[in-house]
C-alpha positions in Angstrom: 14.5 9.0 7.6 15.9 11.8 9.3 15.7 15.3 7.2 12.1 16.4 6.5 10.8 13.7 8.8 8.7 16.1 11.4 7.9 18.5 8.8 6.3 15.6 6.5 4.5 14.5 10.0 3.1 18.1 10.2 1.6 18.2 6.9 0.1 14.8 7.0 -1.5 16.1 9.7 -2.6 19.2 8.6 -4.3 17.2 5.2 -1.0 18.0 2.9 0.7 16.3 0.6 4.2 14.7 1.0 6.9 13.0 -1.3 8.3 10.4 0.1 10.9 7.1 -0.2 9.8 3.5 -0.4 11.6 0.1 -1.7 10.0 0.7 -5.0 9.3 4.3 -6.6 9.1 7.5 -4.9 5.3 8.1 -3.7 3.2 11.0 -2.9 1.0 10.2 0.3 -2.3 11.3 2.1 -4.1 10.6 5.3 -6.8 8.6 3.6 -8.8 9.1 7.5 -8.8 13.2 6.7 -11.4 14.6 4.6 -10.3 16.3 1.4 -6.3 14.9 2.1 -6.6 12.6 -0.6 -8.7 15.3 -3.2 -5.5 16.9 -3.0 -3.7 14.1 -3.9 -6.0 13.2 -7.2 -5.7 16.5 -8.2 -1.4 16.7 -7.7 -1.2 14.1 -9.9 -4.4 14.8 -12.4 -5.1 11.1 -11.7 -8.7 9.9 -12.6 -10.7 9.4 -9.4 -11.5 5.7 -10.9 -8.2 4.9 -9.8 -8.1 4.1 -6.9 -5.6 4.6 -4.6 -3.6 2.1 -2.3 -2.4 2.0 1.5 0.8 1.5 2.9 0.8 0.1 6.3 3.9 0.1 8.8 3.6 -3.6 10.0 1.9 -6.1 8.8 -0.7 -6.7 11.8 -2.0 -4.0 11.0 -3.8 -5.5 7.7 -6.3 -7.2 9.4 -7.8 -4.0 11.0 -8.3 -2.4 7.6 -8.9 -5.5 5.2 -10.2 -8.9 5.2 -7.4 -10.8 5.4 -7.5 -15.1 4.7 -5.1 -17.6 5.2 -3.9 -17.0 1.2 -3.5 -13.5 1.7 -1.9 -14.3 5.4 1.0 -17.0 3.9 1.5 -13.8 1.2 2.3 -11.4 3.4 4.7 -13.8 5.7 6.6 -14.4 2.7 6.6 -11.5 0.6 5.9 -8.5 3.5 7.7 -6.0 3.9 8.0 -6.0 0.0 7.0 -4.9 -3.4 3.5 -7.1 -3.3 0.3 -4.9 -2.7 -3.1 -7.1 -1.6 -6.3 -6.2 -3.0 -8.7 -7.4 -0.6 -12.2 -6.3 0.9 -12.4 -3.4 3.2 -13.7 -3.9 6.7 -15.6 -1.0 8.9 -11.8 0.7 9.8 -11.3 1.7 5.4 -14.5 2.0 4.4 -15.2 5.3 5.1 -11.6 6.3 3.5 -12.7 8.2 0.1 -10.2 6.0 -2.2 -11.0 6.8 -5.3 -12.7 4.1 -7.3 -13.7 0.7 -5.8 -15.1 1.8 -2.3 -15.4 -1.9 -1.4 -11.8 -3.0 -1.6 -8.2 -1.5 -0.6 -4.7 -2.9 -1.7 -2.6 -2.8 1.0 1.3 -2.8 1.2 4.4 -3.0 3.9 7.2 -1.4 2.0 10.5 -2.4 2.3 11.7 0.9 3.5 12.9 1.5 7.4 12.2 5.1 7.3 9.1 5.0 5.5 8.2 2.4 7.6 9.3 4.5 10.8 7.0 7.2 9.7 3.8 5.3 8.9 4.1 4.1 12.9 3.8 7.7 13.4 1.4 8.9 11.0 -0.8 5.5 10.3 -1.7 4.3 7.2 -1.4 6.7 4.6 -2.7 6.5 1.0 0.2 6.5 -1.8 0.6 6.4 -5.0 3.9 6.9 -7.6 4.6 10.3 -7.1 4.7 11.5 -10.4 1.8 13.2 -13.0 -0.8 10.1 -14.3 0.2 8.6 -17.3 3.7 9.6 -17.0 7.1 7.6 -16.0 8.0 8.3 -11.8 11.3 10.0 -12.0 13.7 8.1 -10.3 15.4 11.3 -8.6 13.6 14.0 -6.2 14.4 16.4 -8.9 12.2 15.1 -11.3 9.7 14.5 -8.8 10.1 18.2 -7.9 9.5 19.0 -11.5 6.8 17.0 -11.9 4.6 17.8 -9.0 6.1 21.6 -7.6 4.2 23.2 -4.9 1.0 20.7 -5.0 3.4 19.0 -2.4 4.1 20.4 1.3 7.1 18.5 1.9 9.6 16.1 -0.1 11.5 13.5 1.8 14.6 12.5 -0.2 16.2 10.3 2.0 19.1 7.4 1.6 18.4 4.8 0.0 16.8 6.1 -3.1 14.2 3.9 -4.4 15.1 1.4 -6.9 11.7 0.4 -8.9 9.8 -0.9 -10.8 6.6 -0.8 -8.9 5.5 -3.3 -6.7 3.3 -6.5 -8.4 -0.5 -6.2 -7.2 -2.9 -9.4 -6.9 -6.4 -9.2 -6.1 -7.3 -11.7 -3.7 -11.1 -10.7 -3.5 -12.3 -13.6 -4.9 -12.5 -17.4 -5.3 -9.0 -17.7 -7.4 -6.0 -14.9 -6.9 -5.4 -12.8 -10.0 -2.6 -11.0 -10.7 -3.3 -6.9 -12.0 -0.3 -5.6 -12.4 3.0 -7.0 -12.7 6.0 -5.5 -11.2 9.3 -5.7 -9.0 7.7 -9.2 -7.9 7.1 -11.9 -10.8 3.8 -12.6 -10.8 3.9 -16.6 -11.1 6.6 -16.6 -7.9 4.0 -15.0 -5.8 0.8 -17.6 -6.6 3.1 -20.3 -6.3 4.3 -19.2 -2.9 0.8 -20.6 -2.0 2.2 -24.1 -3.1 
């Protein structure tokens, strides 16, 4: 991530939004730690605030500061992070505060598969994302028809090499007694629980 990558640093900072890369879909992103930051991003996408939002993290260590994270949700991420799996799991004291949208007791977190994106999460810290598109519409899988789709409500667009390839990552919710599976995705959803043997 080269082009756009201080600018996009900038306007995290600042509270704006910013378009960027990841091994799935193109995502819009927020500092979830910045008041207002992510009612910025709700309103970008017109995205109901019962939705909430998920995290991407730049290494996987850093789960454990922001979720509880067991030994299922530990032999997940050794196997599947970085990767198209997002965790659902309880917040601890670090995410709480984080105004998330929705369930203010949990947070799905995610390593992407993306070296820039990855590069710029060391810098920022973890930033909420979501498909960077309008809610209840398909992603585009270009930065023109992100553009289109989301126009000025975003500060900066990073449209680096390589472009994301889709479909969204899988999401299990490991919050309680048995792992469920909420959304399927670029992961099959029996692979991952049987990673757990």
């Amino acid at each position: 991530m080269t082009d756009g990558f201080g600018a996009a640093l900038e306007a995290l900072a600042r509270g704006e939004l910013v378009v960027l890369p990841t091994d799935t879909v193109y995502g819009v992103a927020a500092r979830p730690d910045l008041p207002g930051a992510t009612d910025r991003l709700f309103a970008a996408k017109g995205r109901p605030r019962e939705l909430t939002l998920p995290v991407l993290i730049g290494d996987p260590r850093d789960a454990d500061r922001l979720g509880a994270i067991d030994d299922r949700c530990r032999r997940l991420i050794e196997r599947f992070w970085p990767g198209p799996l997002t965790l659902v799991v309880p917040r601890t004291d670090a995410s709480v505060p984080w105004d998330l949208g929705g369930d203010r007791e949990t947070v799905g977190l995610r390593v992407p598969d993306h070296d820039g994106t990855r590069t710029l999460l060391g810098e920022t810290g973890p930033l909420a994302v979501t498909s960077a598109n309008r809610s209840g519409q398909p992603t585009p899988s270009d930065c023109e028809g992100v553009r289109a789709a989301l126009g000025d409500s975003v500060a900066v667009y990073v449209c680096d090499d390589p472009r994301p390839a889709g479909p969204p990552s899988t999401v299990v919710d490991a919050t309680g007694p048995e792992l469920t599976v909420l959304r399927e995705g670029a992961l099959d959803g029996k692979t991952v629980l049987a990673a757990l043997g």
